[in-house]
Steps between C-alpha positions, in 0.01 A plus 500: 500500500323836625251668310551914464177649534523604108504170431176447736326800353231488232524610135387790471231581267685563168718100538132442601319615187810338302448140690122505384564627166762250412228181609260643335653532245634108555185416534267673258705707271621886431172571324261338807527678762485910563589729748139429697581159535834580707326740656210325666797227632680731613272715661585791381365737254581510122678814527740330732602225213515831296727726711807241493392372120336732337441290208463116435780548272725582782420234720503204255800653417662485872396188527725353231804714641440376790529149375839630268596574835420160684681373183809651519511454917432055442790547206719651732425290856851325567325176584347496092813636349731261670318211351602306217278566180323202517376566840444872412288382246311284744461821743346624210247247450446490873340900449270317239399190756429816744242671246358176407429453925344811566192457351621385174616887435634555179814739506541866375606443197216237430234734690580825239607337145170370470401870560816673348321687185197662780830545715589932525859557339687503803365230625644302161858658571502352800365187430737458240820606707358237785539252230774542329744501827336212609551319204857663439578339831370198433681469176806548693415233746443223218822646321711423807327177564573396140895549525456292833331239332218533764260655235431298178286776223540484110529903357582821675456550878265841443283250289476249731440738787210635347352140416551415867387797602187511261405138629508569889261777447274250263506228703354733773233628313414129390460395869257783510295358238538107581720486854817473624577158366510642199812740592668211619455289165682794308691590799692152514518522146724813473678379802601193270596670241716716671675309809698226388430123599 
């Protein structure tokens, strides 16, 4: 496969200031890190970081369409959506594994709902819209697995979604605290309850 030289080229600096906002905020947290601190990695100056965000709210805020975005693309990729359910739902635990290897890296959602009330308005809007397609997909996933038999859940699929959902993002934070073994103990545990012997 060639490579074009866009491909080759590198980010420029507002992906740039994106990239380090979104693991710091991984990392650390919304409120824990400033302007100055993506600054002085960056080497640039302040009013750089300022010129293409001119406020935190608008960055934290780009960073969570940004992940809408890398949402909607996975949803969409032909080699996830011609899956069965049961495997979709293992592609989804698979984005989970990933978090849990880099660093034991919580996800988005995990990183800013401990936050949310500090969190600017439109930051909140788009935290919730992240969440609610990713759980309105997911409740479609365990819906179809269901009427395949592949899927085994008591209640309604939105419900369940949003357990399964809610427990990935614990069981990250848990490793945080403890380590990863941990995410697996709860990890296999959902697993068990969903996927059928």
């Amino acid at each position: 496969m060639t490579t074009t030289p866009a491909a080759t080229a590198a980010p420029d600096t507002r992906t740039r200031i994106l990239d380090l906002a979104e693991q710091l905020l991984l990392a650390r947290g919304f409120n824990a890190f400033s302007y100055q601190h993506i600054a002085k990695e960056l080497g640039v100056k302040p009013a750089a970081v300022h010129y293409h965000y001119p406020g935190k709210e608008d960055l934290g805020a780009a960073i969570i369409q940004r992940q809408r975005g890398r949402l909607r693309k996975w949803r969409g990729l032909p080699r996830l959506t011609e899956l069965p359910p049961a495997a979709q739902l293992e592609s989804l635990f698979d984005v989970y594994r990933t978090h849990l290897r880099q660093e034991q890296r919580v996800c988005l959602f995990g990183a800013l709902a401990a936050e949310f009330r500090t969190l600017p308005a439109a930051m909140q809007r788009e935290l919730r819209l992240f969440n609610q397609e990713l759980t309105e997909w997911l409740a479609e996933v365990l819906a179809a697995g269901r009427a395949a038999g592949t899927l085994v859940f008591r209640g309604e699929p939105l419900a369940k979604a949003a357990q399964v959902l809610t427990t990935l993002a614990g069981a990250l934070q848990v490793a945080r605290v403890h380590d990863e073994r941990q995410f697996h103990v709860v990890f296999e545990q959902l697993r068990s309850e969903l996927l059928p012997e």
